[in-house]
C-alpha positions in Angstrom: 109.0 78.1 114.4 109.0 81.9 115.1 105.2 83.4 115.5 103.9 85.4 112.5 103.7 89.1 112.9 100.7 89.6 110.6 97.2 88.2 110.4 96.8 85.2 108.9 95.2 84.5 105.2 94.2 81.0 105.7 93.5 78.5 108.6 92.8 75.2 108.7 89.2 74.5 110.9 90.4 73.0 114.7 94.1 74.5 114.5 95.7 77.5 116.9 96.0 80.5 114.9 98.7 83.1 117.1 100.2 86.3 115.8 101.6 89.3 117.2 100.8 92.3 116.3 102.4 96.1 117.1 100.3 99.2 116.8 102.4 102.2 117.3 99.8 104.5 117.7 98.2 102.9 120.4 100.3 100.6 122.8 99.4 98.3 125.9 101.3 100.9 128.0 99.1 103.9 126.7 96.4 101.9 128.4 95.1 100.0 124.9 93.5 96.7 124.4 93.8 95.0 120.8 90.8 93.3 119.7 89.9 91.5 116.6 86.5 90.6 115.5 85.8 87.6 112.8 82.9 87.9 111.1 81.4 85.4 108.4 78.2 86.3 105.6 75.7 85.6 108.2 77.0 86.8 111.7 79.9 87.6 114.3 81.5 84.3 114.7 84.2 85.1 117.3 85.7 88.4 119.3 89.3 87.7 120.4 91.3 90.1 122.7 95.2 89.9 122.4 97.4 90.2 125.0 100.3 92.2 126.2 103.5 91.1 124.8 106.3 93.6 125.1 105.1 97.0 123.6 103.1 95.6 121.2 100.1 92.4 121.1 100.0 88.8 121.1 96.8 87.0 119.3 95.8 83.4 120.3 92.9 81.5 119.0 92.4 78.2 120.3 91.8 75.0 118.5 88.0 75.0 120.6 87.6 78.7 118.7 88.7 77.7 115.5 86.8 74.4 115.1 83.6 76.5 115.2 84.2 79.0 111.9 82.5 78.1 109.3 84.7 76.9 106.6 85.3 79.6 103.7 85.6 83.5 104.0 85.6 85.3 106.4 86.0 89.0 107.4 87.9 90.5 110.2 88.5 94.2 112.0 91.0 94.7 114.6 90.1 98.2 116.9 92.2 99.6 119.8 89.9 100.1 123.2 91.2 101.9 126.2 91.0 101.4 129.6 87.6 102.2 130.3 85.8 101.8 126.6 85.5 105.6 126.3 87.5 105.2 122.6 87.7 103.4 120.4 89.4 103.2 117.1 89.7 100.6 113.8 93.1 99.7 112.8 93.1 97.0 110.4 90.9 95.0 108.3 91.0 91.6 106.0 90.0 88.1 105.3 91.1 84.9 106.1 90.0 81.9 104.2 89.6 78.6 106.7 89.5 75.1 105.3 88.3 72.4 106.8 89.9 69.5 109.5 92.4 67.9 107.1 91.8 65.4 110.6 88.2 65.0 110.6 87.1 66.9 107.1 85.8 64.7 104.9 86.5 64.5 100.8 89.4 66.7 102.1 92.0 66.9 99.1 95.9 68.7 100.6 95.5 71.6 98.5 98.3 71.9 96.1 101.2 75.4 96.4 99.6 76.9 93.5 96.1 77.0 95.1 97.3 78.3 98.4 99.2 81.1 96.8 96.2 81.7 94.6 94.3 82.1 98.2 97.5 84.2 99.2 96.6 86.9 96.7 93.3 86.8 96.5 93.6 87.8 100.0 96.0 90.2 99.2 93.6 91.8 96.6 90.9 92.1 99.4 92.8 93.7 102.3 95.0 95.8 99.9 92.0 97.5 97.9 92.9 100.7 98.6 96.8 100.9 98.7 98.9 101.0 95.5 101.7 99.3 96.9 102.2 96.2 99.0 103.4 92.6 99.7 101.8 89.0 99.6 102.7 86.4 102.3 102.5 83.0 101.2 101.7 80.0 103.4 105.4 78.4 102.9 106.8 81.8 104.4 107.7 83.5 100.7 106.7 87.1 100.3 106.0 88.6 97.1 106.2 92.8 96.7 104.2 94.1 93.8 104.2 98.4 93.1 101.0 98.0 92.0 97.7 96.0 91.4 98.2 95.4 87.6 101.3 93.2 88.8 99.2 91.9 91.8 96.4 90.8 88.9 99.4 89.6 87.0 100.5 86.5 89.2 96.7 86.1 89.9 96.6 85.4 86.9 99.2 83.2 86.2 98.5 81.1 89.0 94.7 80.7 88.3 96.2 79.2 85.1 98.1 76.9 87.0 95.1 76.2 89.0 93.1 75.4 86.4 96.1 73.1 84.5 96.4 70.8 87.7 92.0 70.5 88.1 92.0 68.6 84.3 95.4 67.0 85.3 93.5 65.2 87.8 90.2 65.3 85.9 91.9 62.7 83.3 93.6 61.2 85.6 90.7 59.7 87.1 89.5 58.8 83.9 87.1 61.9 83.3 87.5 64.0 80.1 89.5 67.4 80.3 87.3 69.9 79.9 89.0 70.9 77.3 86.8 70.3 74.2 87.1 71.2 70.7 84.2 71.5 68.4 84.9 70.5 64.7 82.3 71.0 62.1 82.1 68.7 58.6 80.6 70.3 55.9 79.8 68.2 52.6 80.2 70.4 49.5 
């Protein structure tokens, strides 16, 4: 399995999360460290510092590192340093959403491919606010290009429908009602 070349949108709590990332602007051999900071509602959880892999960065977080995010959202920054901290510079942001220890989680239901691409571009959403234009990585390795957010919202959309078909599928089948009620009045005349 070839190592990802973009940040992540989803983890699962305990696992090794790796990517490589290039930053043209600022290289390992222009004297630059890549550094990426997580950060959930409440605090800093984690600062990780890639390492040299060719001209660009590789990104390891161990399964110790992992196993302490708190499970949901969380933010993250990556900034350039150099070689002595006298600059520094932003040069990506995001969210990755982190689930819990399909191992040790309790309750823990495999999410279903509908529910991780609805993850896939909500994340998508987040990091590309601001650009018109971009693609969606889901976990099974498809990408999805969209020229613009109405077609983002689109499939957003359509899977949240999806979504929500599956919850009352299993909602009756474990004997519960749908959800899905319909009100009928009688009137005498």
């Amino acid at each position: 399995m070839s190592t990802p070349t973009r940040e992540p949108s989803l983890a699962y709590s305990g696992d090794s999360i790796t990517w490589t990332k290039t930053v043209a602007d600022y290289p390992p051999s222009g004297g630059w460290t890549l550094k990426y900071s997580f950060r959930s509602k409440d605090r800093l959880e984690l600062t990780a510092t890639a390492t040299t892999s060719g001209d660009g960065y590789a990104v390891t977080i161990t399964p110790a590192q992992s196993a302490l995010f708190p499970i949901g959202w969380m933010a993250w920054t990556s900034f350039v340093v150099n070689v002595g901290a006298t600059e520094r510079h932003a040069v990506g942001s995001g969210q990755i959403q982190i689930f819990n220890n399909p191992e040790t989680g309790e309750g823990v239901q495999p999410l279903s491919t509908a529910r991780q691409a609805l993850s896939a571009v909500d994340a998508a959403l987040i990091e590309n606010a601001a650009r018109p234009e971009g693609s969606v990585t889901f976990p099974d390795g498809r990408t999805v290009s969209y020229r613009n957010h109405a077609e983002l919202q689109s499939l957003r959309n359509s899977l949240l429908s999806e979504v929500r078909a599956e919850e009352v599928k299993a909602r009756v089948a474990s004997g519960k009602k749908s959800g899905s009620n319909i009100a009928i009045t009688f009137v005498n005349t």
